[in-house]
C-alpha positions, 0 to 999 in steps of 0.5 A: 500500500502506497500513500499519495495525496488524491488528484480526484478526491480533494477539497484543500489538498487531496489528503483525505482522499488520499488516505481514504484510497490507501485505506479503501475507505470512503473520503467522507469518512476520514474528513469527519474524523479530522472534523472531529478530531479539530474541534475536540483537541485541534491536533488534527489540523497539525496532522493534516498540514504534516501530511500535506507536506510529506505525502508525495502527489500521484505524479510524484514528489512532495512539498518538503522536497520542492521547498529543499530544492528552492531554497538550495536554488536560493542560498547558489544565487545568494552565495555569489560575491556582490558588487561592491560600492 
């Protein structure tokens, strides 16, 4: 069992549905309990970011690796010695 964030089945970010694929559960299901879970402790909204972030899309790669490889780009473009006045 692989688990992707959902391209079909998604309301913010695909993560209930995602996780309600790898599960074979219905996506209804896993929101009411993140719902559930947020208004009774909040946790759940911490949860979901953190799967947002690590959980790769179907087509491949996550956020966590696009947001390294940006700011790797960054601090190469930043490192270069500037002209000084």
């Amino acid at each position: 069992m692989t688990l992707t964030r959902s391209d079909d089945d998604k309301w913010i970010a695909g993560v209930c549905g995602g996780l309600a694929q790898g599960f074979g559960v219905e996506a209804q299901w896993i929101r009411l309990g993140f719902a559930i879970f947020a208004i009774f402790g909040g946790a759940s909204i911490a949860i979901y970011v953190l799967l947002w972030i690590i959980l790769p899309r179907p087509t491949g790669g996550t956020i966590a690796e696009e947001a390294i490889k940006k700011g790797k780009d960054w601090y190469a473009d930043n490192k270069k010695p500037k002209d000084e006045f």
